[in-house]
C-alpha positions as a printed NumPy array, in Angstrom:
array([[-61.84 ,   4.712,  -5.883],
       [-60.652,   3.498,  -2.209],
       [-63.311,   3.149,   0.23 ],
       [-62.207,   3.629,   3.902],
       [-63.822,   2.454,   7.122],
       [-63.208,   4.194,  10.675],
       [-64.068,   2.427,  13.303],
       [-64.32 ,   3.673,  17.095],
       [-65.068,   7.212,  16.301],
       [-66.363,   8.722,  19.716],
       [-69.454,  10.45 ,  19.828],
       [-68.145,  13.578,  20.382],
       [-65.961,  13.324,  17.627],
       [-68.512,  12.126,  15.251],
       [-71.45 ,  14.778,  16.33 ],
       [-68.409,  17.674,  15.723],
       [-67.896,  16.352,  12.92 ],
       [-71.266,  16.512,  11.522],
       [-71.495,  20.302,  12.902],
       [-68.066,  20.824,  10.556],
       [-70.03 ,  19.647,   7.47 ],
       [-73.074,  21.439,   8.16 ],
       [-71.013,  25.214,   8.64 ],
       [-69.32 ,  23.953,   4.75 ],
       [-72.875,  23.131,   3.412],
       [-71.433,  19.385,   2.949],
       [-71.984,  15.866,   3.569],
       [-70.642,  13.951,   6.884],
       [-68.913,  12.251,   4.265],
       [-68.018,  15.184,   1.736],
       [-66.319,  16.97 ,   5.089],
       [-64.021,  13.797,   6.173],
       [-62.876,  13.881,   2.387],
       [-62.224,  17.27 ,   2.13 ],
       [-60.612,  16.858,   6.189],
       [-58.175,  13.974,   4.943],
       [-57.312,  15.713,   1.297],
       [-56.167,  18.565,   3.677],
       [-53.95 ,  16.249,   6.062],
       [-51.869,  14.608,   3.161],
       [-51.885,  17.176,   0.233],
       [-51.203,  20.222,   2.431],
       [-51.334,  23.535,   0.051],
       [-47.722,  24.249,   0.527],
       [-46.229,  20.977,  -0.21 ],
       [-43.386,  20.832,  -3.126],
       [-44.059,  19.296,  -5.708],
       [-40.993,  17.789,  -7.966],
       [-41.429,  18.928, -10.875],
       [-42.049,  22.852,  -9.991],
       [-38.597,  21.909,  -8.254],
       [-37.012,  21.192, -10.597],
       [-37.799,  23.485, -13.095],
       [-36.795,  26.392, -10.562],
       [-33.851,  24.815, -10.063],
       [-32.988,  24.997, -13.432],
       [-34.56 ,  28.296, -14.023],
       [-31.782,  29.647, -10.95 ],
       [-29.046,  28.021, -12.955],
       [-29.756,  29.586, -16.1  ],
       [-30.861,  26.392, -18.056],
       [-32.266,  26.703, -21.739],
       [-33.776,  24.783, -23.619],
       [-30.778,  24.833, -26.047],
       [-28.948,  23.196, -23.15 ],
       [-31.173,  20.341, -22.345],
       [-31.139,  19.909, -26.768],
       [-27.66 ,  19.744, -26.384],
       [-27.329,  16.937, -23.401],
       [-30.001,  15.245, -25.182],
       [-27.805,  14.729, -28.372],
       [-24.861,  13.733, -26.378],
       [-26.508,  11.46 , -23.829],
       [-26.291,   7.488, -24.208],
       [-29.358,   6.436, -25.878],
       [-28.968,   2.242, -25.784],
       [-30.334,   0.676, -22.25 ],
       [-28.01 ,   0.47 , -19.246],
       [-26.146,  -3.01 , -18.614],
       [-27.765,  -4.718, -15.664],
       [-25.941,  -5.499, -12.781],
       [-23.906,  -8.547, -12.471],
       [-23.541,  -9.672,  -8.705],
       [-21.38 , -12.862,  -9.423]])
């Protein structure tokens, strides 16, 4: 697991922060993990897959149709590229 160091915290930052984790029964720590998770995994982020599969869902994909592609579909590797 990453460690991470932050350096130049003010004190007012740092003694808020500590109030924070105290009101969520956690750890300084515990609450700046929790703070960060929050930041860059937001709740209502979209994820690609769920995308997808509402996509195809709206279209009125079955799985008979992806069997079907997948029986037609090119199954020997791709050329590479040639940039001469």
């Amino acid at each position: 697991m990453a460690a991470v160091t932050i350096r130049h915290l003010s004190e007012e930052a740092h003694r808020a922060l500590k109030v924070r984790a105290a009101q969520h029964n956690r750890s300084t720590e515990a609450e700046m993990r929790a703070i960060l998770e929050a930041a860059v995994r937001p709740e209502g982020r979209v994820r690609l897959g769920t995308a997808l599969s509402e996509m195809s869902r709206q279209m009125g994909l079955t799985n008979a149709d992806v069997e079907a592609l997948e029986k037609v579909r090119e199954v020997r590797p791709a050329e590479p590229m040639r940039f001469e």
